[in-house]
C-alpha positions, -999 to +999 in steps of 0.1 A: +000+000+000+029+024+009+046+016-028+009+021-046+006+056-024+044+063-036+035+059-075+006+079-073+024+103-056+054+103-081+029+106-108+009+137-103+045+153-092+054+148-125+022+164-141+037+192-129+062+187-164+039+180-188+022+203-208-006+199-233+004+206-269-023+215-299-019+185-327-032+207-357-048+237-370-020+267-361-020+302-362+012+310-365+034+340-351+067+344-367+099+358-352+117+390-356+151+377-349+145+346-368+136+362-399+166+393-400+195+366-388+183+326-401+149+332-425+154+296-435+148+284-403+116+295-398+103+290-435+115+248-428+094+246-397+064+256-420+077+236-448+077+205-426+045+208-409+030+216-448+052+188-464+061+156-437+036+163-411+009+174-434-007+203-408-022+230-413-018+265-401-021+301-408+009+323-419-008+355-413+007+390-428-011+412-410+009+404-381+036+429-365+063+423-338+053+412-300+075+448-287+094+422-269+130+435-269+111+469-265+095+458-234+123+443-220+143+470-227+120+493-211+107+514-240+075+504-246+051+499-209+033+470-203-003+485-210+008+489-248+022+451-250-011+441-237-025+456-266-008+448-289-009+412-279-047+417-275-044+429-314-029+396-325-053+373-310-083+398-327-065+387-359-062+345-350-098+349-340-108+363-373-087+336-390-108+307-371-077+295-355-074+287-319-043+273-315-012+297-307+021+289-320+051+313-317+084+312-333+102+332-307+109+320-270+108+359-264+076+366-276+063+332-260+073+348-228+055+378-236+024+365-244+024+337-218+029+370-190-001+389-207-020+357-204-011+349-168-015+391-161-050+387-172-063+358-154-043+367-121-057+404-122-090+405-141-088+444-143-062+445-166-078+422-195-109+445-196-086+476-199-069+455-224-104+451-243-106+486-240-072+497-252-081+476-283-113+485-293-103+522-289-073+520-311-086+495-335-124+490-335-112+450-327-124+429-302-107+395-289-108+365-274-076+344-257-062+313-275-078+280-261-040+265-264-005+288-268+029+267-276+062+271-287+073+260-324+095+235-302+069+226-285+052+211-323+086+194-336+088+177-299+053+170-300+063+152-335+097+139-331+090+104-339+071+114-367+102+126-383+120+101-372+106+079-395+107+102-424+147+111-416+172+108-446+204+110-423+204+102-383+229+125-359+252+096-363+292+107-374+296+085-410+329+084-405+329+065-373+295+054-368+293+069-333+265+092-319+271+129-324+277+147-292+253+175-284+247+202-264+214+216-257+204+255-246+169+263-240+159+299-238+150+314-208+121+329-217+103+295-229+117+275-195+120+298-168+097+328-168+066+305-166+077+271-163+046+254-166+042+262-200+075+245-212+081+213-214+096+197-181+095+231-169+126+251-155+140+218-137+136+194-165+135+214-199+139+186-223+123+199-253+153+200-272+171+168-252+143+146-268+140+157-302+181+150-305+179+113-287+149+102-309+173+114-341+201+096-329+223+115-313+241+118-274+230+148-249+256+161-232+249+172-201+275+200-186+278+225-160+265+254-174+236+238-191+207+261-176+235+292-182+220+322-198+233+322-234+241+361-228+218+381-248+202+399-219+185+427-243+203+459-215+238+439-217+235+440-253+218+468-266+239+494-242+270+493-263+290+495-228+275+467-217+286+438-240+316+426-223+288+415-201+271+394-226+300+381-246+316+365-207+283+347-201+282+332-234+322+329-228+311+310-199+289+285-217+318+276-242+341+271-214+319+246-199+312+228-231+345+225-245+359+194-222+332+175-237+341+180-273+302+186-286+297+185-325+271+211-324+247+233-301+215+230-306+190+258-293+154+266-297+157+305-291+165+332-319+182+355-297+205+324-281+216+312-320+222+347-327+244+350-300+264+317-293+270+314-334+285+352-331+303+355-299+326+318-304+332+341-336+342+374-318+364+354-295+380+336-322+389+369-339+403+387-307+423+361-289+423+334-318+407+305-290+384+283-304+362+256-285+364+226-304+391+204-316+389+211-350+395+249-347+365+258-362+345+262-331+313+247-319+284+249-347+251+266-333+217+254-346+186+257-343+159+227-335+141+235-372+176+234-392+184+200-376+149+183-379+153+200-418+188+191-424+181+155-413+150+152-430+168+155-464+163+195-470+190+210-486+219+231-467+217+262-489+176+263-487+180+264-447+202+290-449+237+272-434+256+295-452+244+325-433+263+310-398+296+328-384+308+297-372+312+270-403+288+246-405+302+229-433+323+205-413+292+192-396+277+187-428+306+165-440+303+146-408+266+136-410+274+128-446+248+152-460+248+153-500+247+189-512+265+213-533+295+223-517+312+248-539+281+267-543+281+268-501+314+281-496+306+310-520+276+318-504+292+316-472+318+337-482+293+362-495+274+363-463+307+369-442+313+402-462+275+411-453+271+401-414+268+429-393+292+442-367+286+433-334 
């Protein structure tokens, strides 16, 4: 009887960690970030729900950014994010979708704190209704589910498992490729309950790379912040800030000798694929044993890579550090010339950081 009351026990702990995701029928919400730094990314998440998962969603035009790095940067006030959040679910309503599902892990945490704003204090979704229908003429109604585009590819990892063209496996040696994961803050920590396995056990990212064949890695500064920080950042000052806490994650990475990163947060990509590159061009260290440094991608690059998408349609190219190596070790068949001189191209183009 003790053992049964144990289970039980154990089991509604760990419901805690779960977390509902919508099946079909998306409206989706696409990223700022995402579409200035890696545009490929987010068009192969839509080309595989469209294509190998056969889902449909909305791709919406009308749609504008969440203010996020505003908000958090303390330029626009909360009132105004609540309406403009208020105006993007008027425009998912009209569309006859119900389902919420957001590109970027910033803008997930901006919408999930409106959400959790209005049911905690009621006052502030009627001024919300208010704001809106002043500025607008819309009314609106919340989304009956709201998820992160990882949230869909974990939701579907074994799905695409059985449709992969190349496993995370190294053809050279047969082995597992070693990964590490980072999940953004803003999808794990700000409201845990609405990732999945929460703060404590994010494995969104840990599960889509063990059903594709690869090795997690687990190291020390795993739940690090990858350094973004919007004020560390954006205040020119500042950056040594950011660049030591992504410094920080490399540093506790490297023993392990990781083939890639793999992330599911714009800002995070952004900024682990550009700082290993800063550091390699001020002190010449690298963190993995090839030189080239640790490549950074994102979950919808990998689940496209692997899947049999081509490298130059995803947008490889457009990475500081070189992705072509891990290409050549997963054994992907592309056009290689035609990479390099893109990826030269792009180097010319990146901005300065």
């Amino acid at each position: 009887m003790e053992a049964t009351n144990k289970q039980i026990n154990n089991k509604i702990y760990w419901r805690d960690y779960v977390k509902d995701i919508p099946k079909n029928d998306y409206f989706f919400f696409r990223s700022c970030i995402r579409q200035t730094f890696f545009p490929g990314a987010e068009q192969m998440f839509l080309n595989i729900l469209k294509n190998n998962l056969n889902i449909n969603y909305k791709d919406d035009p009308n749609l504008t950014t969440c203010t996020g790095i505003g908000y958090h940067s303390d330029i626009i006030p909360l009132e105004t994010v609540h309406t403009i959040v208020a105006r993007h679910f008027s425009l998912m309503n009209e569309s006859g979708y119900s389902n919420f599902v957001i590109s970027c892990v910033t803008t997930f945490g901006v919408m999930t704190e409106a959400l959790n704003t209005w049911h905690e204090f009621p006052e502030t979704l009627e001024k919300t209704r208010e704001n809106l229908y002043k500025t607008t003429g819309r009314t609106f109604e919340p989304p009956k589910a709201i998820a992160h585009a990882s949230d869909i590819i974990y939701l579907y990892r074994n799905e695409i498992a059985n449709q992969l063209k190349y496993r995370l496996t190294n053809q050279y040696t047969g082995e597992p490729l070693k990964v590490v994961d980072h999940v953004g803050c803003h999808y794990a920590k700000i409201f845990p309950q609405h990732g999945v396995g929460g703060a404590e056990f994010p494995k969104v990212l840990s599960e889509m790379v063990n059903a594709w064949g690869g090795e997690i890695i687990d190291y020390p500064a795993r739940r690090h912040c990858c350094g973004f920080g919007f004020r560390q950042y954006f205040i020119k000052e500042s950056r040594g800030y950011s660049l030591t806490h992504s410094q920080t994650k490399f540093e506790s990475m490297e023993p392990y000798h990781p083939d890639f990163i793999i992330t599911n947060c714009p800002g995070c990509n952004m900024f682990m694929d550009r700082w290993q590159y800063v550091i390699q061009e001020t002190t010449g260290k690298t963190y993995s044993e090839d030189d080239n440094g640790i490549p950074v991608l994102t979950y919808e690059e990998i689940a496209a890579l692997l899947l049999g998408y081509d490298p130059i349609e995803i947008g490889l190219f457009m990475h500081q550090i070189n992705v072509l190596p891990l290409l050549e070790k997963l054994g992907i068949d592309f056009d290689k010339e035609q990479f390099i001189a893109l990826r030269a191209e792009s180097m010319q183009l990146q901005p300065q950081m």
